[in-house]
C-alpha positions as CSV (number, residue, x, y, z in Angstrom):
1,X,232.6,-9.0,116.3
2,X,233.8,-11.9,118.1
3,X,236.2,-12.3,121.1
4,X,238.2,-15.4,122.6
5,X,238.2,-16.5,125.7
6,X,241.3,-18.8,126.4
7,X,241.4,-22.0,128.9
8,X,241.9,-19.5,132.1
9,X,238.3,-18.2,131.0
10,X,240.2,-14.7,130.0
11,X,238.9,-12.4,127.2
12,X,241.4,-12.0,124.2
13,X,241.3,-9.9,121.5
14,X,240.5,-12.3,118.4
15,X,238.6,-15.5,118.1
16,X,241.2,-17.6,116.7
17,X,241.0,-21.2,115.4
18,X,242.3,-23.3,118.3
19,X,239.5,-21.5,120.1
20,X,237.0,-22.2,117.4
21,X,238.3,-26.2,117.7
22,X,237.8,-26.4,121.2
23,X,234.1,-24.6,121.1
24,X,232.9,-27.7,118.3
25,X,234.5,-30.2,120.4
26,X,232.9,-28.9,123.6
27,X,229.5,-28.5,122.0
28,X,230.1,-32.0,120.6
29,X,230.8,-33.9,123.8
30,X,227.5,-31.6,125.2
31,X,225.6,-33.5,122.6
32,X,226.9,-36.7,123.3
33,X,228.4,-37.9,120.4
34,X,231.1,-40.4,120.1
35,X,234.4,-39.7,121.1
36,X,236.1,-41.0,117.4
37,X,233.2,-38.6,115.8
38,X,234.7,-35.8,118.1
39,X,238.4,-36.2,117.3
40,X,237.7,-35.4,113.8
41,X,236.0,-32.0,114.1
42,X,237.4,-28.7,113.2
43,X,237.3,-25.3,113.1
44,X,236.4,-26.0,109.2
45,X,233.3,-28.5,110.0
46,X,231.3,-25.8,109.4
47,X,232.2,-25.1,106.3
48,X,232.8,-28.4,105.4
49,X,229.3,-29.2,105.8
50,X,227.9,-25.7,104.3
51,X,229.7,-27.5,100.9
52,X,228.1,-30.5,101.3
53,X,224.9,-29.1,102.2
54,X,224.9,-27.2,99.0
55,X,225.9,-29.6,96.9
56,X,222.9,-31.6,98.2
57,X,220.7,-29.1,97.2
58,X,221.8,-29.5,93.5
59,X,224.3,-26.3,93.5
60,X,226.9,-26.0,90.6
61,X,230.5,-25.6,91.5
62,X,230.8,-21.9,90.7
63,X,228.1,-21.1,93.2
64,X,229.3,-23.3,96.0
65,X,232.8,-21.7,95.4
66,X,231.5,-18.3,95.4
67,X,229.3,-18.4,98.2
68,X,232.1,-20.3,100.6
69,X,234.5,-17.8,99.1
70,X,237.1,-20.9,97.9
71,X,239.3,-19.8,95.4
72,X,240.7,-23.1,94.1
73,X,238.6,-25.8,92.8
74,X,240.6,-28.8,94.6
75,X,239.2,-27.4,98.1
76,X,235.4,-27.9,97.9
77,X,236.3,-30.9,95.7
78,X,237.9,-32.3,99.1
79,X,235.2,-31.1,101.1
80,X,232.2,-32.7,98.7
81,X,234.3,-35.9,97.9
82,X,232.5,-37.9,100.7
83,X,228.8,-36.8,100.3
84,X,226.2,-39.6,100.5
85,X,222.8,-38.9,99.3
86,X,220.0,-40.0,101.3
């Protein structure tokens, strides 16, 4: 569904994660944020904050783990470990 296009603006075949990386990061520096904040982003942001989101929202650990399609417990657990409530 998706393609790449590498740093010589050239379609490849797959949208790989490097790719993925440098899309968040450019977006990121579009929206002005800070360049420490910017460092940090990956390709698994995203789903990083999809966990976090949902355990905002008061779901259980069997649904988040289902829905993100995590098979081991110890990965959303890393990904939810730094939520702050608002």
């Amino acid at each position: 569904m998706f393609r790449g296009i590498n740093r010589a603006d050239q379609i490849s075949k797959d949208l790989n994660s490097s790719q993925v990386n440098r899309i968040y990061k450019k977006l990121a520096k579009k929206a002005q944020m800070q360049p420490q904040l910017i460092k940090q982003i990956s390709g698994h942001s995203i789903r990083i904050g999809a966990a976090q989101d949902m355990l905002v929202e008061g779901e259980n650990l069997a649904k988040m783990m289902q829905r993100g399609r995590w098979g081991k417990t110890d990965t959303v657990m890393r990904y939810i470990e730094n939520v702050s409530y608002s």
